[in-house]
C-alpha positions in Angstrom: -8.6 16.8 -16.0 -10.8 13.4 -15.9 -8.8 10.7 -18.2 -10.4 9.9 -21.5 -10.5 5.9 -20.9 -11.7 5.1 -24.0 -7.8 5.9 -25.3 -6.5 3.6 -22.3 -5.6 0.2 -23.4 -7.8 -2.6 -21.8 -7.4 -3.9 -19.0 -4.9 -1.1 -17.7 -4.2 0.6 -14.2 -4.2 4.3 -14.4 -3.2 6.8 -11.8 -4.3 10.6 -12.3 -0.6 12.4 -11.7 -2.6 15.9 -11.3 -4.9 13.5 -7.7 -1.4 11.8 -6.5 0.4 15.5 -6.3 -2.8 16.6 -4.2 -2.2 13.4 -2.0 2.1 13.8 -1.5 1.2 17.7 -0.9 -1.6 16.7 1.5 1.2 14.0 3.4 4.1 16.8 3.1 2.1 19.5 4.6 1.1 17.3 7.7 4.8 15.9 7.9 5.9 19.9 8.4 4.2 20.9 10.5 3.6 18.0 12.5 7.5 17.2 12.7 6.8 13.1 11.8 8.9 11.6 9.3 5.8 9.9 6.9 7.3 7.3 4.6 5.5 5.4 2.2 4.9 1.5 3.3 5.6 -0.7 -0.1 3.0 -2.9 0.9 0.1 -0.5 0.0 1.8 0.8 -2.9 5.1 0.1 -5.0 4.1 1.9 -8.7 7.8 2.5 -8.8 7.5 4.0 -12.2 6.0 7.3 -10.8 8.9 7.4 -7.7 10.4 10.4 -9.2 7.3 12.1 -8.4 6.9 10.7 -4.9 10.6 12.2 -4.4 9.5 15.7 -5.2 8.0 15.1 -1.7 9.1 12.8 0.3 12.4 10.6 1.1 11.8 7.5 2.4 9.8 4.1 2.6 8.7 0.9 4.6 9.7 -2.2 3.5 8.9 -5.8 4.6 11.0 -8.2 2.9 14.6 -8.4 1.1 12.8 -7.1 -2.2 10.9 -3.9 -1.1 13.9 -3.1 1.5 16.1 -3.1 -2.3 13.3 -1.3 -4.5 13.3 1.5 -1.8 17.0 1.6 -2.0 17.5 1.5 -5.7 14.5 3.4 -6.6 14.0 6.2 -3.9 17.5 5.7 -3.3 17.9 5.7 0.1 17.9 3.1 2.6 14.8 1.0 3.8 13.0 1.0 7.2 12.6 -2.6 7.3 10.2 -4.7 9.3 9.6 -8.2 8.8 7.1 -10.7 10.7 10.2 -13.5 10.0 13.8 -12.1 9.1 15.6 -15.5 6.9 19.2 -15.8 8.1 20.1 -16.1 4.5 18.6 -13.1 3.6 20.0 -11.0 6.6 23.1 -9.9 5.2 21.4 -8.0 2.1 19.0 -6.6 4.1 21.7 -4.9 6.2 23.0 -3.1 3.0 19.6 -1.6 2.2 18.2 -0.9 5.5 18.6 2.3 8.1 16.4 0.4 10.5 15.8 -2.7 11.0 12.5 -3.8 13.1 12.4 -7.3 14.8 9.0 -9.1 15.4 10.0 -11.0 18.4 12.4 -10.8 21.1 14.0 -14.3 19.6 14.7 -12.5 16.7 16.1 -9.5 17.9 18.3 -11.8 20.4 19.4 -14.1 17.2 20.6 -11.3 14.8 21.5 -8.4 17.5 25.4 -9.4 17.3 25.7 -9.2 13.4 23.9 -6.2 13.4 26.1 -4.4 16.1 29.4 -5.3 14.1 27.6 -4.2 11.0 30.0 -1.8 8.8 27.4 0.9 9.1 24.9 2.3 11.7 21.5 0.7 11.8 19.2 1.9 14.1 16.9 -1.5 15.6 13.5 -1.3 16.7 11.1 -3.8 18.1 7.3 -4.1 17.2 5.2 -3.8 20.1 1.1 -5.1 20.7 -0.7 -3.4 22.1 -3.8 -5.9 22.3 -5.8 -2.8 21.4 -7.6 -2.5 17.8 -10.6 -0.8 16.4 -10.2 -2.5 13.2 -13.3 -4.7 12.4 -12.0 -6.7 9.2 -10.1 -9.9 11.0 -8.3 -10.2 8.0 -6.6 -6.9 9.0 -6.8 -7.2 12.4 -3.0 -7.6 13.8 -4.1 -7.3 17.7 -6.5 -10.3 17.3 -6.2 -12.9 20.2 -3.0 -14.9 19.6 -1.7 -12.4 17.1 1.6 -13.8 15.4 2.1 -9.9 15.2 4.7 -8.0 18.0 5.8 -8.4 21.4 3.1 -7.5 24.3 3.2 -5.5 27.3 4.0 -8.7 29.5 7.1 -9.8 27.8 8.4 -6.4 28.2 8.3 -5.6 32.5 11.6 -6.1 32.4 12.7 -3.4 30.0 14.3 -3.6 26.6 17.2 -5.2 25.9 20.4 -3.7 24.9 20.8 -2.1 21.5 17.3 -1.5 21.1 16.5 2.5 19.7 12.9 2.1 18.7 9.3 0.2 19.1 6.8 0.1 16.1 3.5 -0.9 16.4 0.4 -1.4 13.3 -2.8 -1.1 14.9 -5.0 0.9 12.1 -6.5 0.2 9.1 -8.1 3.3 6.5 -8.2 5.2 10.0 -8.8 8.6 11.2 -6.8 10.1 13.6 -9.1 10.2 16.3 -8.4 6.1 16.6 -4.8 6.9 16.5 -5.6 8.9 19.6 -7.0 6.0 21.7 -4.2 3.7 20.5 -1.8 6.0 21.8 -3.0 6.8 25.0 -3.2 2.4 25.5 0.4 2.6 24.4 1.1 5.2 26.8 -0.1 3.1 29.7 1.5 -0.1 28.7 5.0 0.7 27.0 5.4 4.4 28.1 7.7 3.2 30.9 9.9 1.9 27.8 10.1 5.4 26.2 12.9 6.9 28.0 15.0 4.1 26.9 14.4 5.0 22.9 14.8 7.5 20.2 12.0 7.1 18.4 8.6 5.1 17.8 6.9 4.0 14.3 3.1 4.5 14.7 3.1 1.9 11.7 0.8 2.5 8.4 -3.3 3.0 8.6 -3.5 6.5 8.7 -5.6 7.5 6.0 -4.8 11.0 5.7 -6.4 12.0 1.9 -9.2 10.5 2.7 -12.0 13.6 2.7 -13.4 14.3 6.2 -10.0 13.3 7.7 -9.1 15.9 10.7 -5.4 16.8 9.9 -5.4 19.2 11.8 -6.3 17.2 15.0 -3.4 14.5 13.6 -0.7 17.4 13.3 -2.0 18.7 16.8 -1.8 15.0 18.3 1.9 14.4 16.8 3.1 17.7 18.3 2.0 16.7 22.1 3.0 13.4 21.7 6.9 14.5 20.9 6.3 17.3 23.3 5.7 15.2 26.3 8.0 12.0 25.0 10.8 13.6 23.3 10.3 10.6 20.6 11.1 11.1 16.9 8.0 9.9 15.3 7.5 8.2 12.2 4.4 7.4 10.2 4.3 5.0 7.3 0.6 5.1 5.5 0.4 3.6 2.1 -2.9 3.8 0.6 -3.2 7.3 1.7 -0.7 8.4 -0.9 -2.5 6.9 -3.5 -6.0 6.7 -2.3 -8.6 7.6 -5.1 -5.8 8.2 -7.7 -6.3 6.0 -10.2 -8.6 3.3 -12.0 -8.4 -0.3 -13.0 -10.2 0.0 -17.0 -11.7 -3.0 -18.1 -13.7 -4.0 -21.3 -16.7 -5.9 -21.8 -16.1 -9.0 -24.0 -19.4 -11.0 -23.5 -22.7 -10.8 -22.1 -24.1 -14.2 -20.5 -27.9 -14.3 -19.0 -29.1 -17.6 -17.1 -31.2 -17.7 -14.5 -32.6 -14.0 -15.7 -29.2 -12.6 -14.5 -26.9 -11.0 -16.6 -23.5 -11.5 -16.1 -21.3 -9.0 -18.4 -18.1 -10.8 -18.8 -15.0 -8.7 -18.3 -11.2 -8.5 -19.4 -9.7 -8.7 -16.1 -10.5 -10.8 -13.0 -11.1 -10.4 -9.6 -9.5 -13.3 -8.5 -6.1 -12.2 -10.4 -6.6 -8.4 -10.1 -8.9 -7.4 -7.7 -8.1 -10.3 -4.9 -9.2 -7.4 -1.9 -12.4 -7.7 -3.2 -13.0 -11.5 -2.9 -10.6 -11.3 0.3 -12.1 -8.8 2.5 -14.9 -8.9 0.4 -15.8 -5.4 -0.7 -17.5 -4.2 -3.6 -15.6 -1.5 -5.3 -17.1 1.3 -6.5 -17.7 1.9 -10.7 -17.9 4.9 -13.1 -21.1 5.4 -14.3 -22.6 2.9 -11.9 -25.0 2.2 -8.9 -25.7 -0.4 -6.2 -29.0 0.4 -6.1 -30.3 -2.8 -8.3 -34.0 -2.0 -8.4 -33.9 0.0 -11.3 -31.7 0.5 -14.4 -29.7 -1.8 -16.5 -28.8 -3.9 -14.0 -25.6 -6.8 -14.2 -23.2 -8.7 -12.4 -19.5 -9.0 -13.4 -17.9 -11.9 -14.1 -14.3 -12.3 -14.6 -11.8 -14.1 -16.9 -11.0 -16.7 -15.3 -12.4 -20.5 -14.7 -12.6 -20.0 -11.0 -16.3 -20.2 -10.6 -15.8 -17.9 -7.5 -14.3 -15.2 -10.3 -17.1 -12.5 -10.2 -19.2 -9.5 -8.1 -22.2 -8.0 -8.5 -24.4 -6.5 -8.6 -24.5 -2.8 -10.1 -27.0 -0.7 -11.9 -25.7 0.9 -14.9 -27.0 3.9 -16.7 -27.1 2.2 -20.0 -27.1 -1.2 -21.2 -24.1 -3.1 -21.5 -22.6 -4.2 -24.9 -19.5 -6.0 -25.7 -16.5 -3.1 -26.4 -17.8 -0.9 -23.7 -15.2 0.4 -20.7 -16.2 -0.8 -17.1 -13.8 1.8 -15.1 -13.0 0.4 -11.3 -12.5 3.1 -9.0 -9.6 3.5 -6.4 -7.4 0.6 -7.5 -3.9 1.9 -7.2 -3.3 1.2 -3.5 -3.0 -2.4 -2.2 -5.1 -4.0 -5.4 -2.3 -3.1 -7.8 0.6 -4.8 -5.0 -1.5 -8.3 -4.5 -2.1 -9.3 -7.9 -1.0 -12.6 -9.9 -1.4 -14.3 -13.2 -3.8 -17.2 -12.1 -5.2 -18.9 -15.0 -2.5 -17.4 -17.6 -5.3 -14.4 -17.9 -3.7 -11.2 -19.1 -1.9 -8.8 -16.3 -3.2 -5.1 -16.8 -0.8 -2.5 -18.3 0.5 0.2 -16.0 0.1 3.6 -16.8 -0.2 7.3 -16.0 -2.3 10.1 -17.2 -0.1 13.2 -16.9 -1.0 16.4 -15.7 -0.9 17.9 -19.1 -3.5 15.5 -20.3 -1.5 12.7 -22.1 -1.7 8.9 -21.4 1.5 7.2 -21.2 2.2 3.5 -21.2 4.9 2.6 -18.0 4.2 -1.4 -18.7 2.6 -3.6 -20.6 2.7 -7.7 -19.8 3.8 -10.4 -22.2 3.6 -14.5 -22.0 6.9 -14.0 -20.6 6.4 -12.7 -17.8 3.4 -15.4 -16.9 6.0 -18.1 -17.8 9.0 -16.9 -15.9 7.3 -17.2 -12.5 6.2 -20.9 -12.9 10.0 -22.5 -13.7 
């Protein structure tokens, strides 16, 4: 059933709760049958309001940082695995109580907390992230094997094995990829770190795996799991986020204005890219609208401009199937995963409400944003 937006509040992100059971039955099939653990990664997606779902089926997350490794604790309840580029020593002791495993970035940091986590009350299992200096991902901004990469340990700071204590590598190579790049990753891994393997339990092939996504061979990435812990005897775990919320849900805006200099027309929106869509601007991309084209040469045609005074603050352009008028929805597709995580209150502009649309066709509200909550992250 498609949600009626026109009895959404404006703006407000939606996720379809009838699409996000297709996508966590889609993610538990492959994890049966491949025998991975798949866990969601925060990062892409933290709508912790529709957790109980997520629990239905599966049990676990990624966190990186002190606040995701407790959300995935107190809200999935059960313990984080927990990777951070930097672990702060005065944060180390929390993360402990809310992690299973803990994942170091560099050897330095393994080396400086390896002692408190050995006399730890409780067993937590440590991992290091590996580089592989081997990516297919084209967007530098999401690139993590980029020359000088801040991002894991490589091959050559490893000849001399592991050290002590050390149960696990993790590496984050992929980005909205299939499984056939998974493939060529793993055989570079193979070569460069398989002489590590028999020293480990079990490896973290990281997030990246965009396993909803139509066209994506799951078949060949349950096929490719089973041979890998056939020949390695590895426990693997996969941690995707946007897959288990890729095209679930919308961002619903409202027209407010419509400005025309320069014979283009800019229709002047509730929400803003800079605050609420910040992928867009970042990587850029332009995201994809109901009702819309981006075929400009015919058709009402507009850019979008957002609500704040950044000048930047705007996108464009689409062709729309009828003219524009203030109090008409503009409906942003696919804006659950990673837009929803990244946004701010720049500018004091108004934070979207969160919602659902339940599977028995009923909108309902999760949260809705108040001058509060602008005021209580400045002082």
């Amino acid at each position: 059933m498609i949600p009626d937006y026109k009895r959404l509040p404006s703006p407000c992100y939606v996720i379809d709760e009838a699409r996000f059971r297709n996508n966590l039955a889609l993610i538990q099939h492959v994890a049966d049958e491949s025998g991975a653990e798949i866990i969601l990664a925060f990062k892409g997606f933290a709508m912790w309001g529709v957790f109980p779902i997520l629990r239905e089926y599966i049990g676990g997350a990624a966190a990186s940082s002190l606040n995701e490794a407790r959300l995935c604790f107190e809200e999935i309840g059960v313990p984080a695995h927990t990777y951070s580029a930097v672990f702060k020593e005065d944060d180390f002791s929390d993360i402990l109580k809310y992690s299973s495993h803990i994942t170091f970035n560099s050897l330095a940091q393994y080396r400086k907390y390896s002692n408190i986590l050995s006399k730890y009350s409780k067993k937590i299992s440590a991992g290091l992230r590996i580089n592989p200096e081997f990516s297919e991902v084209s967007y530098g901004l999401y690139n993590p094997c980029s020359p000088g990469s801040r991002l894991g340990v490589t091959s050559g700071n490893l000849s001399d094995g592991l050290p002590d204590g050390i149960e696990g590598l993790h590496f984050h190579v992929l980005f909205e990829s299939d499984s056939y790049a998974l493939e060529k990753v793993l055989d570079v891994i193979k070569t460069k770190f398989g002489h590590l393997f028999p020293q480990i339990r079990w490896i973290n092939m990281g997030g990246g795996h965009l396993i909803t996504r139509k066209g994506y061979d799951t078949n060949h990435l349950i096929e490719l799991i089973r041979k890998f812990r056939s020949e390695t005897g590895l426990h693997v775990i996969l941690e995707p986020g946007s897959a288990f919320a890729w095209e679930t849900g919308e961002l619903v805006a409202s027209v407010e204005d419509i400005v025309e200099n320069d014979g283009i027309k800019t229709a002047m929106l509730d929400v803003s890219f800079t605050a609420h869509m910040p992928d867009c601007l970042e990587m850029p991309y332009k995201p994809g609208i109901l009702n819309a084209s981006d075929d400009c040469s015919s058709g009402n045609v507009y850019r979008l401009g957002g609500n704040s005074c950044l000048s930047g603050d705007f996108m464009g352009d689409w062709s729309f199937e009828s003219e524009l008028k203030p109090g008409d929805r503009v409906v942003f597709l696919d804006m659950i995963h990673y837009t929803m995580v990244k946004t701010t209150t720049f500018n004091g502009v108004q934070h979207p409400s969160i919602g659902i649309w339940t599977s028995d066709g009923k909108f309902r509200l999760i949260r809705e944003f108040t001058y509060e909550d602008y005021k209580n992250r400045l002082s």
